[in-house]
C-alpha positions as CSV (number, residue, x, y, z in Angstrom):
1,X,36.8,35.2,5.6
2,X,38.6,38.3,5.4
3,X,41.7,37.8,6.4
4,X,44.0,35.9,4.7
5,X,48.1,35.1,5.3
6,X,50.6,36.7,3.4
7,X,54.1,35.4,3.4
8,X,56.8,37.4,2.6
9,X,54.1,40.2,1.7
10,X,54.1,39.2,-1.3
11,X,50.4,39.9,-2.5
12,X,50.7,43.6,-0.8
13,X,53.8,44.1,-2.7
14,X,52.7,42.5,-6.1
15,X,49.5,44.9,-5.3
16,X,51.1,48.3,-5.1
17,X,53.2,47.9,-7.8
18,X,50.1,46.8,-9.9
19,X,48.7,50.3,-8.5
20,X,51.9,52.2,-10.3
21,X,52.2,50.2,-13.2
22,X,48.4,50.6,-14.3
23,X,48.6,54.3,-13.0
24,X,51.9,55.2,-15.5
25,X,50.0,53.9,-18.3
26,X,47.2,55.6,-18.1
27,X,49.2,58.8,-17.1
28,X,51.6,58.3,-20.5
29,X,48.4,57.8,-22.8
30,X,47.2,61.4,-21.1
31,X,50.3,63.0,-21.2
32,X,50.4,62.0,-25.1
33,X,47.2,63.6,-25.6
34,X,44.9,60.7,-26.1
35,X,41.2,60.1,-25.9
36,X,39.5,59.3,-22.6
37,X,38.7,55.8,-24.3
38,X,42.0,54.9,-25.7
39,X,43.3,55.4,-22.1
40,X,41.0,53.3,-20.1
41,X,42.1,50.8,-23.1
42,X,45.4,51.6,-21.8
43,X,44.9,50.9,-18.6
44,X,43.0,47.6,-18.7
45,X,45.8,46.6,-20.8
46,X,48.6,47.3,-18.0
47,X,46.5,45.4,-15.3
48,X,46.2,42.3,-17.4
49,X,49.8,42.5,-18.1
50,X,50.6,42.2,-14.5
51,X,47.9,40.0,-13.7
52,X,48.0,37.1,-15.9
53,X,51.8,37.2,-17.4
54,X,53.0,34.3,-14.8
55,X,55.4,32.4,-16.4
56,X,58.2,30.7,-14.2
57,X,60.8,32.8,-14.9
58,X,61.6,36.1,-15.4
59,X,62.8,36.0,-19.0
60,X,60.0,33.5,-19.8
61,X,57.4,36.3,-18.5
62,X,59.9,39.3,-20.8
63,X,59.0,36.9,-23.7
64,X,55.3,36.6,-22.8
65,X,54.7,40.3,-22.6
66,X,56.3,41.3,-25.8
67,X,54.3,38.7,-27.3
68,X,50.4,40.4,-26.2
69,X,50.1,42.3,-28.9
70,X,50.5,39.4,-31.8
71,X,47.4,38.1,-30.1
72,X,45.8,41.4,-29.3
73,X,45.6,43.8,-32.3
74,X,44.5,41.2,-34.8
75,X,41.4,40.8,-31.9
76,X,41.4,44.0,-31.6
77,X,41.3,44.9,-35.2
78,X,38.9,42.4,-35.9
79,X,36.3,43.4,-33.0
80,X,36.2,47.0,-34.5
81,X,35.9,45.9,-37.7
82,X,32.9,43.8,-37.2
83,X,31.0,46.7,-34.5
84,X,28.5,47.3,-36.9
85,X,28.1,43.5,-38.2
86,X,26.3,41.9,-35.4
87,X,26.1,38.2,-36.6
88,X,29.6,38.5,-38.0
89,X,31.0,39.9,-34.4
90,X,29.1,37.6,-32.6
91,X,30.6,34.5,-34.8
92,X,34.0,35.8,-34.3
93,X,33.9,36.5,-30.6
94,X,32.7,33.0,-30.3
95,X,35.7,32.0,-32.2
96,X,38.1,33.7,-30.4
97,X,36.7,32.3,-26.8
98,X,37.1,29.2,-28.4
99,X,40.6,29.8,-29.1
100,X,41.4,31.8,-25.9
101,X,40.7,28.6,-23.5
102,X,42.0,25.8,-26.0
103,X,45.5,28.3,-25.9
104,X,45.6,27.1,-22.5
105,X,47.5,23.8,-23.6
106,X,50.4,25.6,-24.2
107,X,51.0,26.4,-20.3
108,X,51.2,30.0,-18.5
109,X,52.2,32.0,-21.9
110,X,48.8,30.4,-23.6
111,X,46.9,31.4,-21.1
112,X,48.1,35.0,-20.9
113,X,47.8,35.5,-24.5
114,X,44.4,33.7,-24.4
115,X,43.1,36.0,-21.6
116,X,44.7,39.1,-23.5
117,X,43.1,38.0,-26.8
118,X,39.6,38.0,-25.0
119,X,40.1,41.2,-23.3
120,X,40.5,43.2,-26.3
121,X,37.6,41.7,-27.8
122,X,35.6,42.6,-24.7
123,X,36.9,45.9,-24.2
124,X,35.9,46.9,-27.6
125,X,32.1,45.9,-26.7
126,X,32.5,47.8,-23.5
127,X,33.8,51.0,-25.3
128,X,32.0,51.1,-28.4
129,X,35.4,51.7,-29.9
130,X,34.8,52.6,-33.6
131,X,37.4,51.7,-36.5
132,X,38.7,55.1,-37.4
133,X,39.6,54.9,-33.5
134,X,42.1,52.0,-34.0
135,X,45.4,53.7,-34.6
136,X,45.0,55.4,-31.0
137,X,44.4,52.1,-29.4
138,X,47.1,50.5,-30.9
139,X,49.4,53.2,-29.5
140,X,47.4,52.6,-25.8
141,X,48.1,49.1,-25.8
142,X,51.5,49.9,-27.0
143,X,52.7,52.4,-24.4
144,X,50.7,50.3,-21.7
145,X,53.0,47.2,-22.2
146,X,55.8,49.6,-22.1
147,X,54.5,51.0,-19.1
148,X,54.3,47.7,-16.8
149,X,56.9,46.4,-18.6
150,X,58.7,49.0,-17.1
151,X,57.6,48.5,-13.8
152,X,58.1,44.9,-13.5
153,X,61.1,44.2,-14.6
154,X,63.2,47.6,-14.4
155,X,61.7,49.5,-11.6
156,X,60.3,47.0,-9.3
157,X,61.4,43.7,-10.3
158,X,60.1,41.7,-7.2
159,X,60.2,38.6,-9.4
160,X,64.1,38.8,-9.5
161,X,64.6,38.8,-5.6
162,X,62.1,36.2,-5.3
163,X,62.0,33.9,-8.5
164,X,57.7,33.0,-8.8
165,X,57.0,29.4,-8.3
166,X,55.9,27.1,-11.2
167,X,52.3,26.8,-11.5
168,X,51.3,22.7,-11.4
169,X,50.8,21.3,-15.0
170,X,47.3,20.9,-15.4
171,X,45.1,17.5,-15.1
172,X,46.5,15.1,-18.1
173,X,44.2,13.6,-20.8
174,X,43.8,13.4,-24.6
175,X,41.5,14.2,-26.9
176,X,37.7,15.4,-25.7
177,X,39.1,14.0,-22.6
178,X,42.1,16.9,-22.4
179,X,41.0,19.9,-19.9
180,X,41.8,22.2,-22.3
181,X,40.1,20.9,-24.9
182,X,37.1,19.9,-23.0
183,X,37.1,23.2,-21.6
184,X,36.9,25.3,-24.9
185,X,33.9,23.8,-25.6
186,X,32.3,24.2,-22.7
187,X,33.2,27.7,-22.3
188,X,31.9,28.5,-26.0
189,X,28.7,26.8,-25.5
190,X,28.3,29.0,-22.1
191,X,29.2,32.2,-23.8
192,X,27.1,31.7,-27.2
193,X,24.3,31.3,-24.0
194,X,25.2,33.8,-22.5
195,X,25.5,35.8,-25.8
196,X,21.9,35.1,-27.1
197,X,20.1,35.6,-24.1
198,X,22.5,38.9,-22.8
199,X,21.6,40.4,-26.4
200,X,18.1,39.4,-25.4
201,X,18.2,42.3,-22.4
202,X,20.0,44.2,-23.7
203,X,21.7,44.9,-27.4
204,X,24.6,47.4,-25.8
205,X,25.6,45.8,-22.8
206,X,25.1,42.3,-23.9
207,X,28.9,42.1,-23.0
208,X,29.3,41.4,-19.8
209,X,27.1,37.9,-19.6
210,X,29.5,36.4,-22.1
211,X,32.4,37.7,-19.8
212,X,31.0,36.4,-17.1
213,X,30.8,32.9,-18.9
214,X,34.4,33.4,-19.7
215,X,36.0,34.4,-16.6
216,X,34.0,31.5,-14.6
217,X,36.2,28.4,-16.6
218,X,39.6,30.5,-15.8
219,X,41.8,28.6,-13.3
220,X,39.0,25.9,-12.9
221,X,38.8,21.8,-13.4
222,X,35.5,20.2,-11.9
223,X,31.8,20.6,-12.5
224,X,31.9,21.9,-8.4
225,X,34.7,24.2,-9.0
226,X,32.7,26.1,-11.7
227,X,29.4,26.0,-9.8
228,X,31.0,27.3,-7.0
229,X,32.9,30.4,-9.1
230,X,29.9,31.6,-10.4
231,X,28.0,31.8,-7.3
232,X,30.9,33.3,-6.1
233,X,30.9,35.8,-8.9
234,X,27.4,37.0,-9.0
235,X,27.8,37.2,-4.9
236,X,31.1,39.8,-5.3
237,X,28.9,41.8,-8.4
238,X,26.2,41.7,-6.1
239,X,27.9,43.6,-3.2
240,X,29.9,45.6,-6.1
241,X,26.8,47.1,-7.1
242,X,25.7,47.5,-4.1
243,X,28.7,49.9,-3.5
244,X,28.5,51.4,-6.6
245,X,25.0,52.6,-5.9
246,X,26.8,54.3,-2.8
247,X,30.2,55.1,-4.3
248,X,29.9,55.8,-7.7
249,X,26.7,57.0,-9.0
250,X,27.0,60.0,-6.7
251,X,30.4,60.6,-7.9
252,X,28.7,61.7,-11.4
253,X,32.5,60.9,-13.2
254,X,34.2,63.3,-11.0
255,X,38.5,62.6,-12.6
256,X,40.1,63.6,-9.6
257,X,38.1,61.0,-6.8
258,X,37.2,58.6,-9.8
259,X,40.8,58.1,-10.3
260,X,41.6,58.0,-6.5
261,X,38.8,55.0,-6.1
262,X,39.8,53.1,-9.2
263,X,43.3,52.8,-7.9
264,X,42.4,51.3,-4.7
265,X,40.1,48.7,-6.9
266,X,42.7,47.9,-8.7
267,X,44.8,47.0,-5.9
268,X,41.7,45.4,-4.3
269,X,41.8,43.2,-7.0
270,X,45.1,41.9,-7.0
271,X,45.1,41.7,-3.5
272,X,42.0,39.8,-3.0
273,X,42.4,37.4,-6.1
274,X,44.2,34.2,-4.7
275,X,42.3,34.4,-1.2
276,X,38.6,35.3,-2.3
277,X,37.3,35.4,-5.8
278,X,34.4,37.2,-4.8
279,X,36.0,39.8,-2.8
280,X,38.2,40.1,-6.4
281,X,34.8,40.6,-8.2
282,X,33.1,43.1,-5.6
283,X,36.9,45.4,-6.5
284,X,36.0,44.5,-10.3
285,X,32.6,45.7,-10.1
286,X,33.2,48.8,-8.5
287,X,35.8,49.7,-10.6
288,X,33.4,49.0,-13.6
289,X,30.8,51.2,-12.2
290,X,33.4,54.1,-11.6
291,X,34.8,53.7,-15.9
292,X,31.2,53.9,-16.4
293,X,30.5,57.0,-14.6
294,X,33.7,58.7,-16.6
295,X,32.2,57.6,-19.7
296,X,29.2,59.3,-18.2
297,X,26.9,56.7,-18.8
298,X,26.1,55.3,-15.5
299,X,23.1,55.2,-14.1
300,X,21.1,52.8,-11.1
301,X,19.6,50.8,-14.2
302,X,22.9,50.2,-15.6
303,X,23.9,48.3,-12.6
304,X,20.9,46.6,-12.3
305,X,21.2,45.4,-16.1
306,X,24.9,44.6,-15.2
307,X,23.3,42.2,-12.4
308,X,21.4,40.5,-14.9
309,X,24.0,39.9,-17.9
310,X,26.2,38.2,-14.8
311,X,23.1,36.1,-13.7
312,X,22.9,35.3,-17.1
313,X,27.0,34.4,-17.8
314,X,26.9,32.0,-14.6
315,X,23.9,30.3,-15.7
316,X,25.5,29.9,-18.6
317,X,28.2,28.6,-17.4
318,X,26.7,26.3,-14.7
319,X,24.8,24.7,-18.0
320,X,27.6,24.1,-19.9
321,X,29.6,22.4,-17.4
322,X,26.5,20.1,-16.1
323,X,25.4,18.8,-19.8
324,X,28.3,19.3,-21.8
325,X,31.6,16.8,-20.8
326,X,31.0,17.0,-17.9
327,X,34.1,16.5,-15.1
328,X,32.8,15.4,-11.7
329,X,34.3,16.9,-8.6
330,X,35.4,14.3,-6.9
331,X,37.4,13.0,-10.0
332,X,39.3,16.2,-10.3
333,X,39.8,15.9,-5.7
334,X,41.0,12.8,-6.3
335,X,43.7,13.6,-9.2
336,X,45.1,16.2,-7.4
337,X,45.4,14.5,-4.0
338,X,47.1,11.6,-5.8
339,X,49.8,14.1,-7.0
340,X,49.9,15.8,-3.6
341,X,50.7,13.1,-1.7
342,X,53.4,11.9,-4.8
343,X,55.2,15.2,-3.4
344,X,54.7,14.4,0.1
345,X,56.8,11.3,-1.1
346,X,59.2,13.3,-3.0
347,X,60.1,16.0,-0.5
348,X,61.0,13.2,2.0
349,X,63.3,10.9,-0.1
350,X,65.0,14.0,-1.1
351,X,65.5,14.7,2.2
352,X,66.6,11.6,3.8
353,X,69.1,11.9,1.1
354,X,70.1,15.2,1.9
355,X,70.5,14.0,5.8
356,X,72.9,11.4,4.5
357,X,75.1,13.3,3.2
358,X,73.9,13.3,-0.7
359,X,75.4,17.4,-1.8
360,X,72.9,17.2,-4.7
361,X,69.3,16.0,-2.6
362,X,67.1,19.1,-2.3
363,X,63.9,18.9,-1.1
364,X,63.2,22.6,-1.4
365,X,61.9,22.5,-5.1
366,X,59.3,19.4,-3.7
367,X,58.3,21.8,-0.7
368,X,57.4,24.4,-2.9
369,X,55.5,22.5,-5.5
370,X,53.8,21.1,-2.4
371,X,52.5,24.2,-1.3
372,X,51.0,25.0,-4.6
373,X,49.8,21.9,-5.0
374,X,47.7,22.3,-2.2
375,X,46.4,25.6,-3.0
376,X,45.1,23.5,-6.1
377,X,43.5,20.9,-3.4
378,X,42.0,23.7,-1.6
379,X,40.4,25.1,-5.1
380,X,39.1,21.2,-5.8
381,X,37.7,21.1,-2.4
382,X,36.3,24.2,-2.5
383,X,32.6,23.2,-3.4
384,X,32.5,19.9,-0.6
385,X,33.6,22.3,2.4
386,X,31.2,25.7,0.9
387,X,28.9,26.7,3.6
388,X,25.9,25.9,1.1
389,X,26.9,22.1,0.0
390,X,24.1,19.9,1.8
391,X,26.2,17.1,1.7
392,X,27.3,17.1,5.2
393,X,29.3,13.9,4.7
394,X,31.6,15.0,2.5
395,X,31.8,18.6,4.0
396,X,32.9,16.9,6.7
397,X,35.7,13.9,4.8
398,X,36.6,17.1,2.9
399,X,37.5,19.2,6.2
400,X,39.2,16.2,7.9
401,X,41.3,15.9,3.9
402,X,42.1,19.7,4.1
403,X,43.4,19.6,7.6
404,X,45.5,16.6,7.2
405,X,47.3,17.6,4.2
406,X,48.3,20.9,6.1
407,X,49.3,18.4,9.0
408,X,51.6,16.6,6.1
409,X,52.8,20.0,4.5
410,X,53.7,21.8,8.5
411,X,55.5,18.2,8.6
412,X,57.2,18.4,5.2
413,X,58.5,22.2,5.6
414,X,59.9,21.3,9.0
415,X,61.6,18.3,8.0
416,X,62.9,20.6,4.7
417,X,64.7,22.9,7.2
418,X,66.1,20.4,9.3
419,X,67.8,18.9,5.9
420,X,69.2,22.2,5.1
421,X,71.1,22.6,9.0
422,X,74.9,21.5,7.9
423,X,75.5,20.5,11.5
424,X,72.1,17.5,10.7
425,X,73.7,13.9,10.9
426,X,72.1,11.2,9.3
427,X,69.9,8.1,11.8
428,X,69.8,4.9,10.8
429,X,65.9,5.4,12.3
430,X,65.6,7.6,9.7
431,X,65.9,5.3,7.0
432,X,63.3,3.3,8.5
433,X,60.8,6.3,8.9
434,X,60.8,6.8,5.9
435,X,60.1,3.5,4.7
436,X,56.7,4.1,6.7
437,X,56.1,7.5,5.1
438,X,56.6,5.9,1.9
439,X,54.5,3.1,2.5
440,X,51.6,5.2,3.6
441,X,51.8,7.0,0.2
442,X,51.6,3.8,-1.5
443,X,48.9,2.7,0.5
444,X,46.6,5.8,-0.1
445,X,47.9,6.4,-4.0
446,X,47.3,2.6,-5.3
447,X,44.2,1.9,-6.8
448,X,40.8,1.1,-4.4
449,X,40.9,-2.3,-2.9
450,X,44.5,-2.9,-3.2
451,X,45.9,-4.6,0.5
452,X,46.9,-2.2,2.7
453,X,50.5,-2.9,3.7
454,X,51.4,-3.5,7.6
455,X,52.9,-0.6,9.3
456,X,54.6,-1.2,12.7
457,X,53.9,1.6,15.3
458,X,56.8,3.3,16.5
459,X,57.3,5.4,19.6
460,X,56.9,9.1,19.4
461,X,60.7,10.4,18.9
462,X,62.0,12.8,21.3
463,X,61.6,16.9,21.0
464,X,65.6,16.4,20.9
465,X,65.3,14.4,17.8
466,X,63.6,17.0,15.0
467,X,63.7,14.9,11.7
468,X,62.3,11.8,13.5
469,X,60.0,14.0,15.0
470,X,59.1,15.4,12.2
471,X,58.7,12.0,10.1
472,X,56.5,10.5,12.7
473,X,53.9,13.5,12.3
474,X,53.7,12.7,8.9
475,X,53.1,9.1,9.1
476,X,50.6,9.7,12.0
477,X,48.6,12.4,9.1
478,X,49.3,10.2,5.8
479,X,47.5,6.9,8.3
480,X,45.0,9.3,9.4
481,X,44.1,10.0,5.7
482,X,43.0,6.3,4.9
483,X,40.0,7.3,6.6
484,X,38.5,9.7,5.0
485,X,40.3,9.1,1.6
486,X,39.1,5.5,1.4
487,X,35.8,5.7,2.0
488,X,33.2,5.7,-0.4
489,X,32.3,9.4,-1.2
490,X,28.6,9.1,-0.6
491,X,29.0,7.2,2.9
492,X,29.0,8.9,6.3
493,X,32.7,9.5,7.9
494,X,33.4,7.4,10.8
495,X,36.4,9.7,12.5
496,X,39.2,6.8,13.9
497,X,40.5,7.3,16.7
């Protein structure tokens, strides 16, 4: 629960420089003699650059950034505007989360300028910026994309040394039936909840119930995925506040330790966001609880209230996805094990080719989209295996799933490296192995009740004989899966032997 792998240090790296980027655009907006709110504009700005700007490559993420502000200063100039005009703002913030998730069809750059769009909107509502203050915050925003622009891709351009892997496409479908699409709605029907009823406790800091909606449907598919994020959410703002009652309230705004703090929440956050959402939220919270005591508005009731508006969001949220289009869980578990195991299949025709001599097989690019494929499982899974789901069957299929499809990806990897040793020679046994491992696929990826196609047993290969070896463990996991994979959702799991 609290430890969490990091290869290559990637998430510590990514981390501090998130820490310097964020830091040198709040420092540039200071050192041009700025306001105290056109600077924490700044700042939030430079953290969103560098946490949701992940396109696949590094000229595809240049592209993205310099594009922000065509989605954020119309929002921006809009959300000012309409301050004073409460049934006009509401209408258009409604509008503009509308627009935010359906962006999302349009791949990683959609979703960073839908994210970006929504921010500046929220931030507005969380600053009380006023109109006559918009020529400042256009200059923030401006010299914070500069800023972590700068640190990215000039000063520490970790990207360029290690290219970032391709996120998976999402789910396919059309019309109501397209994620996105589906998704948009949902999320606006949560947040015009989450509006009325947030206004409803509070008519200042209304805000953060319809971010909390928002934020909820980010990176999510299933009914059980969004459940599970928003108990997850309220759980890390629960422990946030807790800390903020010990952290920042005494603090009374102090710059020197607020600044000190916020920088390790920031790097909390980025640190903490792919292992733990609610670890990411508890950094969040904190950090919101220290910009409220600079503001010098903070105060034990404004944490309570901030409690409440996220209660509110994730009920919000939990209603929209339970009576509006709903997508069951184990629809979305089943769509994304399909396409798992299609790569499982991939990686090793690529590199049986490779092992027989084909100069143009690589199974690398599989591998990788393997691994985040499976990251993607894990996030599908995540409500069947939480320690609160009382459905102890499927906890249990969805363990045995989880396990065998890091059986099939330890299998795949090794295999992959054995392919990539020059001094490998092709096996005629290999041919045949792989036959199996195909066959397996096909067995588990063809539609329920289709005949499940003989597969001879073969003897364990020797330790001397690595991509045998390597094939056979990933037959023995892709048979185990039948099991679990094949039997109806509802009925207890008989473990074979």
């Amino acid at each position: 629960m609290f430890v969490a792998p990091d290869p290559g240090r990637a998430r510590l790296r990514n981390s501090a420089r998130a820490v310097v980027g964020v830091g040198l655009a709040v420092a540039v907006a200071e050192l041009c003699g700025l306001s105290l709110v056109a600077s924490i504009t700044g700042g939030l700005a430079a953290l969103l650059v560098l946490f949701t700007v992940l396109d696949s490559t590094v000229c595809a993420q240049r592209v993205t950034t310099a594009l922000l502000p065509v989605a954020g200063f119309p929002v921006l100039t809009l959300a000012t505007t309409l301050h004073g005009v409460p049934l006009a703002r509401d209408a258009a913030f409604l509008a503009v989360v509308f627009a935010g998730v359906y962006a999302r069809r349009f791949g990683p750059r959609g979703h960073a300028l839908g994210i970006f769009g929504f921010m500046m909107f929220f931030v507005t509502q969380f600053l009380h910026a006023q109109p006559a203050q918009l020529p400042e915050l256009y200059a923030a925003v401006g010299l914070a994309l500069l800023s972590a622009g700068s640190v990215r891709f000039l000063f520490w351009p970790i990207e360029r040394r290690t290219p970032p892997a391709a996120a998976p496409p999402g789910l396919p479908g059309t019309g109501l039936a397209r994620p996105t699409t589906r998704q948009a709605f949902q999320a606006t029907a949560a947040c015009a909840f989450a509006l009325g009823i947030g206004q409803v406790l509070s008519e200042d800091r209304w805000y953060w119930a319809v971010g909390t909606a928002w934020w909820i449907f980010v990176n999510t598919a299933s009914r059980g995925e969004t459940l599970v994020r928003g108990f997850r959410r309220v759980l890390g703002t629960v422990v946030g506040i807790a800390a903020g009652l010990l952290i920042a309230v005494p603090l009374h705004g102090a710059p020197a330790p607020t600044a000190a703090l916020v920088a390790v929440c920031v790097f909390g956050i980025f640190y903490t966001a792919a292992p733990s959402y609610s670890w990411m939220m508890f950094f969040v919270t904190v950090m919101a609880g220290l910009l409220y005591g600079l503001l010098g508005v903070l105060h034990p009731g404004l944490l309570l209230l901030r409690f409440e508006e996220t209660a509110v969001g994730a009920l919000g949220a939990a209603l929209a996805v339970v009576l509006l289009l709903p997508v069951t869980t184990h629809a979305a578990n089943d769509a994304w094990i399909q396409r798992a195991l299609h790569c499982v299949r991939a990686s090793t025709a690529a590199s049986l080719d490779r092992l027989a001599g084909d100069p143009d097989a690589d199974p690398a690019p599989h591998a990788a989209e393997l691994e985040l494929l499976l990251a993607r499982v894990r996030m599908a899974l995540a409500p069947l295996v939480h320690p609160l789901s009382p459905l102890r069957a499927r906890k249990a299929r969805a363990r045995q799933v989880l396990g065998l499809l890091d059986d099939c990806a330890r299998e795949v990897r090794g295999l992959v490296a054995v392919a990539a040793d020059p001094q490998a020679s092709h096996d005629a046994r290999l041919a045949a192995a792989c036959w199996r491992v195909e066959a397996a696929v096909e067995t588990l990826t063809t539609p329920h009740g289709a005949p499940e196609p003989a597969v001879a047993p073969v003897p364990r290969p020797h330790a001397a004989e690595p991509a045998l070896a390597h094939l056979h463990g990933l037959e023995h996991a892709l048979v185990a899966l039948h099991v679990p994979l094949r039997t109806h959702p509802r009925a207890p799991l008989v473990i074979s032997a």
